[in-house]
C-alpha positions as a printed Julia matrix, in Angstrom:
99×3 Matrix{Float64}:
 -51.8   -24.83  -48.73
 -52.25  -21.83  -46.82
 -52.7   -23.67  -43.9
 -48.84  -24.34  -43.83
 -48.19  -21.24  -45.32
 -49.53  -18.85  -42.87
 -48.73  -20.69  -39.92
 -44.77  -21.92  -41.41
 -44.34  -17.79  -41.95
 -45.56  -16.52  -39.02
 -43.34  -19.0   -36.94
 -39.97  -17.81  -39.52
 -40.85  -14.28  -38.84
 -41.52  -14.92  -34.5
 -38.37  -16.79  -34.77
 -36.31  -14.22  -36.6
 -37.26  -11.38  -34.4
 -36.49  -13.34  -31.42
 -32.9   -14.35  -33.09
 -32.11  -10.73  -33.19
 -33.0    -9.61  -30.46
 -31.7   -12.27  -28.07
 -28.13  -11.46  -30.4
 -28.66   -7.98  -29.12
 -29.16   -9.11  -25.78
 -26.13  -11.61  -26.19
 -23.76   -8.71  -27.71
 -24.59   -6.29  -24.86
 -23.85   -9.33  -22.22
 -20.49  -10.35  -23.87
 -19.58   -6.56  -23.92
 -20.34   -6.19  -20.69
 -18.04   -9.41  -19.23
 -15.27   -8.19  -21.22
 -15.49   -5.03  -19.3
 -16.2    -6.62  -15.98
 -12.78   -8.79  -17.25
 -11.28   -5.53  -18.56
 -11.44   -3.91  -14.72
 -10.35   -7.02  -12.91
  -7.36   -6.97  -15.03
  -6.41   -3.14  -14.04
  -7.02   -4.05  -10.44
  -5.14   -7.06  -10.61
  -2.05   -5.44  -12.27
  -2.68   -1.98  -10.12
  -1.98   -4.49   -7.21
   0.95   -6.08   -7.93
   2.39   -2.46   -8.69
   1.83   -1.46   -5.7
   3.27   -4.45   -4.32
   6.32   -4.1    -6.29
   6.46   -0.48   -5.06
   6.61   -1.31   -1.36
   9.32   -3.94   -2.25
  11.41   -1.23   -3.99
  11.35    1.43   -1.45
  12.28   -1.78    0.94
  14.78   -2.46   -1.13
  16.29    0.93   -1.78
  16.62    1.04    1.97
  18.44   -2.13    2.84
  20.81   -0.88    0.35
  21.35    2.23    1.84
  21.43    0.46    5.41
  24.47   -1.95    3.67
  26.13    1.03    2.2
  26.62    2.87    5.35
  27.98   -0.32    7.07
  30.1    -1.15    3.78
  31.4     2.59    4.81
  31.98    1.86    8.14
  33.65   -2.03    7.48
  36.43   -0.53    5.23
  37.2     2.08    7.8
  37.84   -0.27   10.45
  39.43   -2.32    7.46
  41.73    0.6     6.99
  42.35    1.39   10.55
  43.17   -2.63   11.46
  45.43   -2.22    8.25
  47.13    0.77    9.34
  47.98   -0.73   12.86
  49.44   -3.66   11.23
  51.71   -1.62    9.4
  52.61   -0.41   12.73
  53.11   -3.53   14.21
  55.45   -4.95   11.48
  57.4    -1.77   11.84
  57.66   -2.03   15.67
  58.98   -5.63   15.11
  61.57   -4.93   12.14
  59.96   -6.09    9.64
  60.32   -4.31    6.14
  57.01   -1.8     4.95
  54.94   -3.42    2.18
  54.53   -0.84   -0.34
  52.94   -2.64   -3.16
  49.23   -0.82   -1.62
């Protein structure tokens, strides 16, 4: 009987110290993934914010850029409205004052 015993024991106890610390081994692996995951992420989304940055300030300029020539459309609007006015008056017609 201690035949088994001794050698069924020792085997249990090589086995349970190897269980814990291979799950030692495993925990410090899985922790360490997550963090290699973790710091992918940032970059990732550090990226794309600096991405969306450059497309805002590109943005923020073609705006401006249309603004100015918005600016500069209704003025010549204005002035191509004024000489019409002038034009209908020259020719006799009445002045529209519903503007």
């Amino acid at each position: 009987m201690e035949q088994f015993v001794y050698p069924a024991l020792s085997a249990l106890f090589s086995a349970l110290v190897t269980w814990l610390l291979s799950r030692r081994k495993t925990l410090a692996e899985d922790r360490a993934a997550e963090l290699d995951n973790a710091v992918m992420a940032v970059k990732y989304y550090r990226d794309m914010l600096d991405d969306m940055a450059t497309r805002l300030t590109a943005a923020y300029e073609t705006i401006k850029t249309m603004e100015i020539q918005h600016r500069e459309l209704m003025f010549i609007n204005q002035q191509l409205v004024d000489e019409l006015q002038k034009f209908k008056q020259l020719n006799g017609k009445p002045h529209d004052t519903t503007k």
